[in-house]
Backbone bond lengths (Angstrom), bond angles and torsions (degrees), N, CA, C in turn:
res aa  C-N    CA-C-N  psi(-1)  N-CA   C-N-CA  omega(-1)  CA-C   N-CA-C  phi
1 X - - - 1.450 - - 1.521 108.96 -
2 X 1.278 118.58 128.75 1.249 131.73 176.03 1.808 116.87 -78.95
3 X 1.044 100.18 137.45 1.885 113.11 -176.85 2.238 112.32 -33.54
4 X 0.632 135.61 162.93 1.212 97.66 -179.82 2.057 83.81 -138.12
5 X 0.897 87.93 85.99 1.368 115.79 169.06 1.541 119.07 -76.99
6 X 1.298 127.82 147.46 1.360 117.33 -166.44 1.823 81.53 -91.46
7 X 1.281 125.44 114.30 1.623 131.68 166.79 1.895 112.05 -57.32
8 X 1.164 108.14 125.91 1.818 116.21 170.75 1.273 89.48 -136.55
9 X 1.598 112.32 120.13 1.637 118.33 162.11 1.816 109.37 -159.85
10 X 1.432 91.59 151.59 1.319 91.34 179.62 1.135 114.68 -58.69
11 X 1.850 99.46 159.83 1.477 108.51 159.72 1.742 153.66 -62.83
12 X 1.042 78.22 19.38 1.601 100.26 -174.13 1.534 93.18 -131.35
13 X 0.810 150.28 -65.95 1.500 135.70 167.25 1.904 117.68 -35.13
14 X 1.074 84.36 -49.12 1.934 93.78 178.75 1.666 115.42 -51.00
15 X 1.623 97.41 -35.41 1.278 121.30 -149.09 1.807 87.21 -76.13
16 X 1.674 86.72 -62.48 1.919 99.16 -165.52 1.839 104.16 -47.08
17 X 1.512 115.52 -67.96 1.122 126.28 145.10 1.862 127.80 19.51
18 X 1.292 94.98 -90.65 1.710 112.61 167.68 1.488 104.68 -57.31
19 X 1.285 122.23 -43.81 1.301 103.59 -169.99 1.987 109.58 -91.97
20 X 1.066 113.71 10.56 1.221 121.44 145.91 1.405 146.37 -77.45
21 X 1.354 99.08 -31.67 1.366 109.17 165.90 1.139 111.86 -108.73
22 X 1.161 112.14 45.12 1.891 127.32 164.18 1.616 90.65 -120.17
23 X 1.249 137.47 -47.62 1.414 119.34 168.39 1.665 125.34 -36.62
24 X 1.663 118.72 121.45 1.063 108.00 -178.59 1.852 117.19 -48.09
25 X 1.340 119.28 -56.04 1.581 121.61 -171.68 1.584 100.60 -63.85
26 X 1.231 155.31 31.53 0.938 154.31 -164.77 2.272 99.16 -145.44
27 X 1.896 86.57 -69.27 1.818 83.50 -177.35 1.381 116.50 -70.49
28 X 1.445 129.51 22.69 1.540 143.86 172.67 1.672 100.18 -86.51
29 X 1.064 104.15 -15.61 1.701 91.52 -165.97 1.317 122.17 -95.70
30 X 1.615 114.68 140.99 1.235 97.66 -163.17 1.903 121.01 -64.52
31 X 1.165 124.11 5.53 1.295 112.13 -173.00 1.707 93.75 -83.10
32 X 1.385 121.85 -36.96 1.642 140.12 -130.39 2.057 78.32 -64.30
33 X 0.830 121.86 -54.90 1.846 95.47 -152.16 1.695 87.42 -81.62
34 X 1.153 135.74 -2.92 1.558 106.10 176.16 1.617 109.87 -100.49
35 X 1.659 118.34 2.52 1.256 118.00 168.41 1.566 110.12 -88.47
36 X 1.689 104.17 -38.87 1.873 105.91 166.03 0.978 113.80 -42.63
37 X 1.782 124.75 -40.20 1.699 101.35 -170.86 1.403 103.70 -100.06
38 X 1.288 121.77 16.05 1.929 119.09 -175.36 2.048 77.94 -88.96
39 X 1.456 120.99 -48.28 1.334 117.79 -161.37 1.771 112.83 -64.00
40 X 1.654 98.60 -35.24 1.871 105.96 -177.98 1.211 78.62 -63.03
41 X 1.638 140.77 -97.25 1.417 125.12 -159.66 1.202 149.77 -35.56
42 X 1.529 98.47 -30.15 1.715 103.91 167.32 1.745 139.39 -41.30
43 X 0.943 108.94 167.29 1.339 114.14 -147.13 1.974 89.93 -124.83
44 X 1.299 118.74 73.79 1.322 133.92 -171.86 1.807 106.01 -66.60
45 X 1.362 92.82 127.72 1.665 95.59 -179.01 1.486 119.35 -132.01
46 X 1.465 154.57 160.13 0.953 151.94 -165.00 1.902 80.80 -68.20
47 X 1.561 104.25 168.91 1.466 118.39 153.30 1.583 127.56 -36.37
48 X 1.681 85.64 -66.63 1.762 86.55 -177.76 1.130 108.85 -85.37
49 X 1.348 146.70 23.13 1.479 130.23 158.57 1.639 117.31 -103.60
50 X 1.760 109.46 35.43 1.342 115.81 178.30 1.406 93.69 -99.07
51 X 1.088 105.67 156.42 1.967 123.41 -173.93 1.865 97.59 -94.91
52 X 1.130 109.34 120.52 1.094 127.70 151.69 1.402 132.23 -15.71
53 X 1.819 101.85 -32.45 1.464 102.29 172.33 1.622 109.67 -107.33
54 X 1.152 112.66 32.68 1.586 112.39 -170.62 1.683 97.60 -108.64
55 X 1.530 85.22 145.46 1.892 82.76 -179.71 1.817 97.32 -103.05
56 X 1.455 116.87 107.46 1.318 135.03 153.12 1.319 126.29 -67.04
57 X 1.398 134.68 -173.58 1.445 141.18 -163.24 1.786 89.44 -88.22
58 X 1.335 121.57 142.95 1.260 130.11 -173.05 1.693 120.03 58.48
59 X 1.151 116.73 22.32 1.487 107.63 179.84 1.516 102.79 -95.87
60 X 1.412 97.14 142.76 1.638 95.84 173.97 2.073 120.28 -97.44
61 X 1.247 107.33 121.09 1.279 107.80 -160.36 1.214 105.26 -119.38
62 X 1.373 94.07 157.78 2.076 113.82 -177.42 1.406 107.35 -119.35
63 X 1.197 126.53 122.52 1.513 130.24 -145.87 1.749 93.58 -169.90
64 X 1.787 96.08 131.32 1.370 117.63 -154.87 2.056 82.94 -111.32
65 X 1.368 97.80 113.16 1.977 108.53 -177.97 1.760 75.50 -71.42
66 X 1.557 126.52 159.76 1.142 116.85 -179.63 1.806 98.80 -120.14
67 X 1.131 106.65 -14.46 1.826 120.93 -171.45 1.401 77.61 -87.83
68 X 1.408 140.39 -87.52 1.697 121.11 -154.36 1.629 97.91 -85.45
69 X 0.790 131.95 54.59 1.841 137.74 172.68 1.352 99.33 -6.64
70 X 1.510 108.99 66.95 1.575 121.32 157.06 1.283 136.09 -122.23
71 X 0.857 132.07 126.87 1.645 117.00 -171.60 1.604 109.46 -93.61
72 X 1.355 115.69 142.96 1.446 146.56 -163.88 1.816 122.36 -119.80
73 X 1.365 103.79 118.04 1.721 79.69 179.47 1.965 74.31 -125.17
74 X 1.625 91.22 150.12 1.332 119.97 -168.74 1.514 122.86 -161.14
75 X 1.579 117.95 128.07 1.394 135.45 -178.32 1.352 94.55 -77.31
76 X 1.668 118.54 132.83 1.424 123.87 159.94 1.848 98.59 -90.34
77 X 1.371 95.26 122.99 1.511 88.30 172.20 1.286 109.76 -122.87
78 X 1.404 131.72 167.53 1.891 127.00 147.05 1.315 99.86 -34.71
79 X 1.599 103.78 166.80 1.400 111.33 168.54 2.136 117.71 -78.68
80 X 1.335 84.26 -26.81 1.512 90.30 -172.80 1.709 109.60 -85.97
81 X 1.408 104.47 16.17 1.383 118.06 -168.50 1.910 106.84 -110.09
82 X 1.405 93.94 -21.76 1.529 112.42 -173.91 1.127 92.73 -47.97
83 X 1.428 122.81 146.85 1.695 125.10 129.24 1.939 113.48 -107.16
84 X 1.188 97.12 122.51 1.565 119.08 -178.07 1.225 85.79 -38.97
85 X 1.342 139.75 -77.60 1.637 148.93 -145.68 2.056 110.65 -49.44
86 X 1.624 93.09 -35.03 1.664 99.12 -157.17 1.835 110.72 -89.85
87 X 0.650 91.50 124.67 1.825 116.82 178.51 1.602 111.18 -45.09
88 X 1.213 111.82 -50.67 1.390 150.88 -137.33 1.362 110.31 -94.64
89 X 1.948 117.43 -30.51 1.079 119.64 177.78 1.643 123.00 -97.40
90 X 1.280 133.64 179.31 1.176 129.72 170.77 1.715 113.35 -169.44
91 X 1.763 89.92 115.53 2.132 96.34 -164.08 1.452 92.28 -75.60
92 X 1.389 86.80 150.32 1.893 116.25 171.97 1.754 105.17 -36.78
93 X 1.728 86.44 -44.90 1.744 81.32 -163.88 1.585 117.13 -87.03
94 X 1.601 111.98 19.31 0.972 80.38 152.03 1.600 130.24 -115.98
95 X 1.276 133.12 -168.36 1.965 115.38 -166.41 1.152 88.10 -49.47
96 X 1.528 130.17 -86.66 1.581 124.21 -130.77 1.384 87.50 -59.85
97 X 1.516 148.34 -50.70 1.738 128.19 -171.67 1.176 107.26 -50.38
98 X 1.563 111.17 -53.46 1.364 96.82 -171.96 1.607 118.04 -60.12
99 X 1.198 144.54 -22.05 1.274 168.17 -118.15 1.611 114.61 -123.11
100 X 1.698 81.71 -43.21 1.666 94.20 173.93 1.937 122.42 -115.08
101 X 1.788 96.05 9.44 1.409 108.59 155.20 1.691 123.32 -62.65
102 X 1.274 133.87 106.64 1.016 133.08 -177.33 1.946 124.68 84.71
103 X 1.101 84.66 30.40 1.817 92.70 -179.78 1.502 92.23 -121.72
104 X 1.455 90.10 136.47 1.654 115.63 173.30 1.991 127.01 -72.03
105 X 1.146 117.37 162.36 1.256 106.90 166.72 1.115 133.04 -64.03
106 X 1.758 131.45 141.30 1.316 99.38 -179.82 2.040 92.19 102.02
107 X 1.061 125.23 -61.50 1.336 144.54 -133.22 1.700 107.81 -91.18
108 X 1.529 117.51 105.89 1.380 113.75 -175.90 1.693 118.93 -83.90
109 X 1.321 110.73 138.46 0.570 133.01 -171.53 2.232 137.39 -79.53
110 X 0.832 142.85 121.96 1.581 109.16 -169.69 1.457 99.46 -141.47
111 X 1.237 124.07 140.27 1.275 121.12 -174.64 1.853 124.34 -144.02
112 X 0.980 125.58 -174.10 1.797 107.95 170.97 1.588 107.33 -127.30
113 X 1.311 131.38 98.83 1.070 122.13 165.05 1.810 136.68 -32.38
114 X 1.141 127.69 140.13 1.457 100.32 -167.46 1.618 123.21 -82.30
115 X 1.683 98.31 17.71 1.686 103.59 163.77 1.564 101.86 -79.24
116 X 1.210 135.05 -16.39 1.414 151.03 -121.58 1.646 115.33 32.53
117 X 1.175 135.37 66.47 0.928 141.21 155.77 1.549 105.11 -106.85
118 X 1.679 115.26 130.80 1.373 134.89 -168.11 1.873 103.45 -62.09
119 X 1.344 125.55 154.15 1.091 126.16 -175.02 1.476 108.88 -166.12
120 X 1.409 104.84 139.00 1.726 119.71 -158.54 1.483 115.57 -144.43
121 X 1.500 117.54 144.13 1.421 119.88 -160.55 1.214 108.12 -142.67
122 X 1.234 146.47 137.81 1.505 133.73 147.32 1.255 105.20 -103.79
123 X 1.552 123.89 155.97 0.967 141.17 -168.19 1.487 97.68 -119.92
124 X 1.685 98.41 127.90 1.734 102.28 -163.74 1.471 102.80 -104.69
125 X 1.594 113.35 -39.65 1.230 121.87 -153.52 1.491 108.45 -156.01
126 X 1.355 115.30 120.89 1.604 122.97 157.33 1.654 122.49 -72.06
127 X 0.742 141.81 101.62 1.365 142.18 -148.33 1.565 101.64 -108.01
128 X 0.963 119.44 -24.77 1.521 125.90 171.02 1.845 107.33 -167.78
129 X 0.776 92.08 142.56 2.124 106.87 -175.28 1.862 94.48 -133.68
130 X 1.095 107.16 134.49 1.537 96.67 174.55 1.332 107.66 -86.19
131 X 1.485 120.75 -33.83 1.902 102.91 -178.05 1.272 110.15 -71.28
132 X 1.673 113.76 -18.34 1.930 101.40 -177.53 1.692 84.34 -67.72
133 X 1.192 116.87 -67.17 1.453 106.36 -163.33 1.884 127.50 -63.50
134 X 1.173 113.76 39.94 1.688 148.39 -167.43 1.674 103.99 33.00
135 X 1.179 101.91 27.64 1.648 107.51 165.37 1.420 106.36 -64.92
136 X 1.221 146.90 39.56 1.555 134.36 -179.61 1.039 138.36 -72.39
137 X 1.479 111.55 2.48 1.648 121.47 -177.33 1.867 113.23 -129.14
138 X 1.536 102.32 14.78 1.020 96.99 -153.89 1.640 108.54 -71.68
């Protein structure tokens, strides 16, 4: 189960998004129908009217796991964007991406692992956002 966060994201993220989890190897997964209904609810906005402290598609974030009291810095990417090899990244589809799509700085996090064991995050630091940095079409 995915965080159930009130979702704000641009329209071009929303867009790419939906039409991802319309791919069969993609809407098989267990995160895919609890990110479909974070996306029906969302709250769709041009590019530049995302807040600076919001973690969007490609932002790189610093986020305190609060159950293993470790801190994490991590790329939200697409899934087809992953590279197997890199440490560094982390796809939408899976919980914690999906989980940590659209949560603010500052902003805790709570989620269900798919053992169902409970799982929690704060988000310390945006380290890069592409619309703060006028990447908006990328």
């Amino acid at each position: 189960m995915v965080a159930q966060l009130h979702l704000l994201m641009n329209e071009l993220d929303h867009a790419r998004l939906e039409r991802i989890l319309d791919k069969p190897e993609y809407a098989k997964m267990p995160v895919a129908e609890a990110l479909a209904e974070r996306l029906d609810q969302a709250d769709v906005v041009d590019p530049q009217e995302i807040p600076a402290d919001l973690v969007s598609m490609h932002s790189r974030v610093r986020f305190r796991d609060l159950k293993a009291d470790i801190t994490l810095e991590k790329e939200l990417v697409y899934p087809h964007n992953l590279d197997p090899q890199a440490t560094d990244q982390l796809s939408v589809l899976a919980p914690l991406g999906a989980a940590l799509l659209g949560a603010r700085v500052g902003q805790e996090v709570h989620w269900q692992l798919p053992n169902g064991k409970d799982a929690a995050l704060v988000v310390e630091e945006i380290l890069h956002q592409p619309e703060a940095a006028g990447e908006l079409f990328r």
